[in-house]
VOTILO-865030 format. One record per residue: residue in one letter; x, y, z of N, C-alpha, C in turn; residue number from 0. Coordinates in nm, 2 decimals. Layout:
<vextors>
+---------+--------+--------+--------+--------+--------+--------+--------+--------+--------+-----+
! residuo !    n.x !    n.y !    n.z !   ca.x !   ca.y !   ca.z !    c.x !    c.y !    c.z ! num !
+---------+--------+--------+--------+--------+--------+--------+--------+--------+--------+-----+
!       A !      X !      Y !      Z !      X !      Y !      Z !      X !      Y !      Z ! NUM !
...
+---------+--------+--------+--------+--------+--------+--------+--------+--------+--------+-----+
</vextors>
This chain:
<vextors>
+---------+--------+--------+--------+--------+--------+--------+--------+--------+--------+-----+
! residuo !    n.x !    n.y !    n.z !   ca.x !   ca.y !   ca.z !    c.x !    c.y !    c.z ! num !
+---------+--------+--------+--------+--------+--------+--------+--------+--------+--------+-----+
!       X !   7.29 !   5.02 !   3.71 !   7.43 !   5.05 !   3.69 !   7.47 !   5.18 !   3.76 !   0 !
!       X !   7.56 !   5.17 !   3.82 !   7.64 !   5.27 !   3.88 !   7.70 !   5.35 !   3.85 !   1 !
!       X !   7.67 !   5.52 !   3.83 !   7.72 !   5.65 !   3.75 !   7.86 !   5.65 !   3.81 !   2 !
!       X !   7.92 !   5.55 !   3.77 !   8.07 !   5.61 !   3.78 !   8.15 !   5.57 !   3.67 !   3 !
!       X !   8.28 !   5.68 !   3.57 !   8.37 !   5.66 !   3.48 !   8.43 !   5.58 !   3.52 !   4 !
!       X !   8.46 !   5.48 !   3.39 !   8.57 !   5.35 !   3.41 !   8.66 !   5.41 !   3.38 !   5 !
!       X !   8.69 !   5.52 !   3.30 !   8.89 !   5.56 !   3.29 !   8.91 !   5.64 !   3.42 !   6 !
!       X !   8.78 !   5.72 !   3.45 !   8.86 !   5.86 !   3.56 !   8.82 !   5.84 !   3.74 !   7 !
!       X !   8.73 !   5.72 !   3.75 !   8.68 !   5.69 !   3.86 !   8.58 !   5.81 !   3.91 !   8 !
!       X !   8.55 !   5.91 !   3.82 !   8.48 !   6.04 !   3.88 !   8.32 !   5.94 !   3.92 !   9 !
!       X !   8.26 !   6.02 !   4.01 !   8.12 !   5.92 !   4.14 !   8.04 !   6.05 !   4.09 !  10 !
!       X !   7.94 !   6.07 !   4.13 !   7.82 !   6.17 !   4.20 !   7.90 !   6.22 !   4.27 !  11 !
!       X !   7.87 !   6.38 !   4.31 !   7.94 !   6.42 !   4.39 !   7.77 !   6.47 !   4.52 !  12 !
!       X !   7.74 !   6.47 !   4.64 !   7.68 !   6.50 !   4.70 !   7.63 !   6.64 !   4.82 !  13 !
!       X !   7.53 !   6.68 !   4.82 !   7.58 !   6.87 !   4.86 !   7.40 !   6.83 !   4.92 !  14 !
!       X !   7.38 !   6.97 !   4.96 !   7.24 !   7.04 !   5.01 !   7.19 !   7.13 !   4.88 !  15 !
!       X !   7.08 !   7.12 !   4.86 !   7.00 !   7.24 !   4.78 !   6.93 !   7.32 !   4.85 !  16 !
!       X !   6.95 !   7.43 !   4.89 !   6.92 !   7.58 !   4.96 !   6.82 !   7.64 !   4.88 !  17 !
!       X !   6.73 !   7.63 !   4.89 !   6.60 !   7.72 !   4.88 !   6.60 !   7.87 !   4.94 !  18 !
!       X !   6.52 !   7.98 !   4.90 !   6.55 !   8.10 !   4.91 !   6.54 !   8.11 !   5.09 !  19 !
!       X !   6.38 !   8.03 !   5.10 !   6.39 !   8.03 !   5.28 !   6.52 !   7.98 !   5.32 !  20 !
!       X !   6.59 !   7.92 !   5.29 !   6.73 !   7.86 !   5.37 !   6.68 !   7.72 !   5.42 !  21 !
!       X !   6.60 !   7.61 !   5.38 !   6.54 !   7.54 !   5.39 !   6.66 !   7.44 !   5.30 !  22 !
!       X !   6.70 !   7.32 !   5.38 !   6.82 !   7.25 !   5.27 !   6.75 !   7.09 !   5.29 !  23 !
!       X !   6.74 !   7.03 !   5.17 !   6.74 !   6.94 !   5.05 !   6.84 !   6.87 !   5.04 !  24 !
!       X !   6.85 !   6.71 !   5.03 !   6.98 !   6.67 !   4.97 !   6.97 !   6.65 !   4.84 !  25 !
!       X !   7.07 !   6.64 !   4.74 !   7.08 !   6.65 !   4.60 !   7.22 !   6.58 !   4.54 !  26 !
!       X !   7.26 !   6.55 !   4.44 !   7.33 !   6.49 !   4.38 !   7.38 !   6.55 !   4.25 !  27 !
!       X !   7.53 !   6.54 !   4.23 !   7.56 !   6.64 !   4.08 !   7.61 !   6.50 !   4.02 !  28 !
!       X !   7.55 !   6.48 !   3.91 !   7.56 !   6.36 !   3.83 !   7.70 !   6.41 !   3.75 !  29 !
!       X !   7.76 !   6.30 !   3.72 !   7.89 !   6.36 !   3.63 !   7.84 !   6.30 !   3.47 !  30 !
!       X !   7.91 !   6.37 !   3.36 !   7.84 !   6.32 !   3.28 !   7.93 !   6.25 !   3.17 !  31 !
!       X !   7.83 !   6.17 !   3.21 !   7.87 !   5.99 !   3.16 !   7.79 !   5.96 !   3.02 !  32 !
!       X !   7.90 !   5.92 !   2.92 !   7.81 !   5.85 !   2.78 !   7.87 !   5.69 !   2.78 !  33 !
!       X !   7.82 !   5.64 !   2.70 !   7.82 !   5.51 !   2.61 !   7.92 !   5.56 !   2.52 !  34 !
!       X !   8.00 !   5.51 !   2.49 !   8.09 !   5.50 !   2.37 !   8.15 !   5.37 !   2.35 !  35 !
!       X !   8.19 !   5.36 !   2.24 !   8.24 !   5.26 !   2.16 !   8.39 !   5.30 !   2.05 !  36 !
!       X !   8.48 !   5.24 !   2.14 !   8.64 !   5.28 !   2.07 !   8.70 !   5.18 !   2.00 !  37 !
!       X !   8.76 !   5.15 !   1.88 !   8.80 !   5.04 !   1.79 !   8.97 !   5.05 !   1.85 !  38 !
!       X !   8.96 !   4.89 !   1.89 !   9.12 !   4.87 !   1.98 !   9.19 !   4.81 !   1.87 !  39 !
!       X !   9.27 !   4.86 !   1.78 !   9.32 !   4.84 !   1.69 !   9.40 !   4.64 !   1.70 !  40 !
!       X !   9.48 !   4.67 !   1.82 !   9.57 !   4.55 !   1.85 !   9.50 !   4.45 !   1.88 !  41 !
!       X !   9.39 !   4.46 !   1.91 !   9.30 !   4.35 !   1.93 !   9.18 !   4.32 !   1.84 !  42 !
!       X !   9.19 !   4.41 !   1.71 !   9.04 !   4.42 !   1.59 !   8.92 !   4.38 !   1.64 !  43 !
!       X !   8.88 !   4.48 !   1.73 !   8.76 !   4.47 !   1.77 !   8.74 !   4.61 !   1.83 !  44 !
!       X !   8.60 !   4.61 !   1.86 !   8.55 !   4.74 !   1.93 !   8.54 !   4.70 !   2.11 !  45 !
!       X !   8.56 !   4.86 !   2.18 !   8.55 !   4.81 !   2.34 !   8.45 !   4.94 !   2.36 !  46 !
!       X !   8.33 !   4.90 !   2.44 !   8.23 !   5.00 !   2.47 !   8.25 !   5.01 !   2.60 !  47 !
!       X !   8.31 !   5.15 !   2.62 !   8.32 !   5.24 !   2.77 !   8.18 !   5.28 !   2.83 !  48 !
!       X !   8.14 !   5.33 !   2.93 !   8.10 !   5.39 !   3.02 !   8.16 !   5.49 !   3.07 !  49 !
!       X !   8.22 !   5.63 !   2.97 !   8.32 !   5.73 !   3.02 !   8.25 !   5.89 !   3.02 !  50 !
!       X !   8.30 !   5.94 !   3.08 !   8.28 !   6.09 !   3.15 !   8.33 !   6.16 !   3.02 !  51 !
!       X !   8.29 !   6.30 !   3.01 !   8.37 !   6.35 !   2.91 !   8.47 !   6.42 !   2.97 !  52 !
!       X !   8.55 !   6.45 !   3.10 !   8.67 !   6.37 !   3.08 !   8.77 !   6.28 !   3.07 !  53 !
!       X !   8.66 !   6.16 !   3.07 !   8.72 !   6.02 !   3.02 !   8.83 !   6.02 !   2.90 !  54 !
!       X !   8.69 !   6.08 !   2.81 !   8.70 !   6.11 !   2.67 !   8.85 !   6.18 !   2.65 !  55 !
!       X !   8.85 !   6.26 !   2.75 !   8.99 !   6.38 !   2.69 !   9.12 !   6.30 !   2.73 !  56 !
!       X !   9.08 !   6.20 !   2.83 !   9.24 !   6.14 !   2.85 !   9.21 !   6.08 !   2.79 !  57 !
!       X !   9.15 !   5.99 !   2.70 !   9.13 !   5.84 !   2.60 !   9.19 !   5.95 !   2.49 !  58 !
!       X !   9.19 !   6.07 !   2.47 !   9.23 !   6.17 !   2.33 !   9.34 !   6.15 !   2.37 !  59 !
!       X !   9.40 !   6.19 !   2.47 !   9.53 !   6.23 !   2.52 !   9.64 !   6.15 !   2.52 !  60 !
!       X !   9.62 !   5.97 !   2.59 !   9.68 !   5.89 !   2.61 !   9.66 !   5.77 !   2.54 !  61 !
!       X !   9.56 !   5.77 !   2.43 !   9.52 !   5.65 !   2.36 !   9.43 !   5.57 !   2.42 !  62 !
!       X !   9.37 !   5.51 !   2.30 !   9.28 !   5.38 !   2.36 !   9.37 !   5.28 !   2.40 !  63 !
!       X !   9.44 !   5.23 !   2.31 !   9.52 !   5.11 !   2.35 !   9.62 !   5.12 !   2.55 !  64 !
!       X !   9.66 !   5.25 !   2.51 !   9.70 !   5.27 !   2.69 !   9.63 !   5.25 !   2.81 !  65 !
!       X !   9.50 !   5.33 !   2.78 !   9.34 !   5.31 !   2.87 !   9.31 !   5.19 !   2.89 !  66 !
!       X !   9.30 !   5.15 !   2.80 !   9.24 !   4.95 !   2.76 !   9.32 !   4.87 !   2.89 !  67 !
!       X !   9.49 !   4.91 !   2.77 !   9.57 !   4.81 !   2.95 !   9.55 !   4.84 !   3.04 !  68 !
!       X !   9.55 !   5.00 !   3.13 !   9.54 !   5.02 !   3.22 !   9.41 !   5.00 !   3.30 !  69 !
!       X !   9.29 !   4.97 !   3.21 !   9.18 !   4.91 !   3.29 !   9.16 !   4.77 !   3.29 !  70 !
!       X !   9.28 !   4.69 !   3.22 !   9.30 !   4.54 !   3.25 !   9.36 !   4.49 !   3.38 !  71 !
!       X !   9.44 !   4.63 !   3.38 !   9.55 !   4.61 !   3.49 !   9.51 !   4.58 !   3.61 !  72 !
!       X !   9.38 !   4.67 !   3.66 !   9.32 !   4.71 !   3.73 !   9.19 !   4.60 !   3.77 !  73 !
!       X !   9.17 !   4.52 !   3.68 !   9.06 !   4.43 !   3.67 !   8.91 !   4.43 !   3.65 !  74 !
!       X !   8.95 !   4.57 !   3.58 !   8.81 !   4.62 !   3.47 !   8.79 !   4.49 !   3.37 !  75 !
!       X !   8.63 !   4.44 !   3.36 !   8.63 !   4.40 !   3.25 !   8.58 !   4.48 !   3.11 !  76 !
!       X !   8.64 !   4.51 !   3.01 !   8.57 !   4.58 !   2.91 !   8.67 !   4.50 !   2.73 !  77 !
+---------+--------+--------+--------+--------+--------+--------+--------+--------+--------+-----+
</vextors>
């Protein structure tokens, strides 16, 4: 499975790691992504995300039920 948020679309972001000699590495900044589980009232049931914890803060901000459509809209299945 693929580290990327289903509400915010946030990816890996990609860079060099620099050692003291100046010797560069490629590396990866993982975003951080949980498992959660949100109860969709209008539909009485639970929907389990794959969200960022900025996911989280727009799911606070805008609702589950708005998130929900908006990743139907889109042709998320969840």
């Amino acid at each position: 499975m693929s580290a990327i948020c289903q509400v915010t679309g946030r990816k890996p972001g990609y860079g060099k790691r620099v050692s003291h000699s100046h010797r560069r590495t490629s590396r990866r900044w993982e975003p951080n992504l949980q498992r959660r589980k949100y109860w969709v009232p209008s539909e009485g049931r639970w929907v389990r995300l794959r969200v960022s914890v900025k996911g989280m803060k727009t799911i606070e901000k805008r609702g589950i039920e708005a998130v929900v459509a908006g990743l139907r809209a889109k042709g998320v299945r969840c």
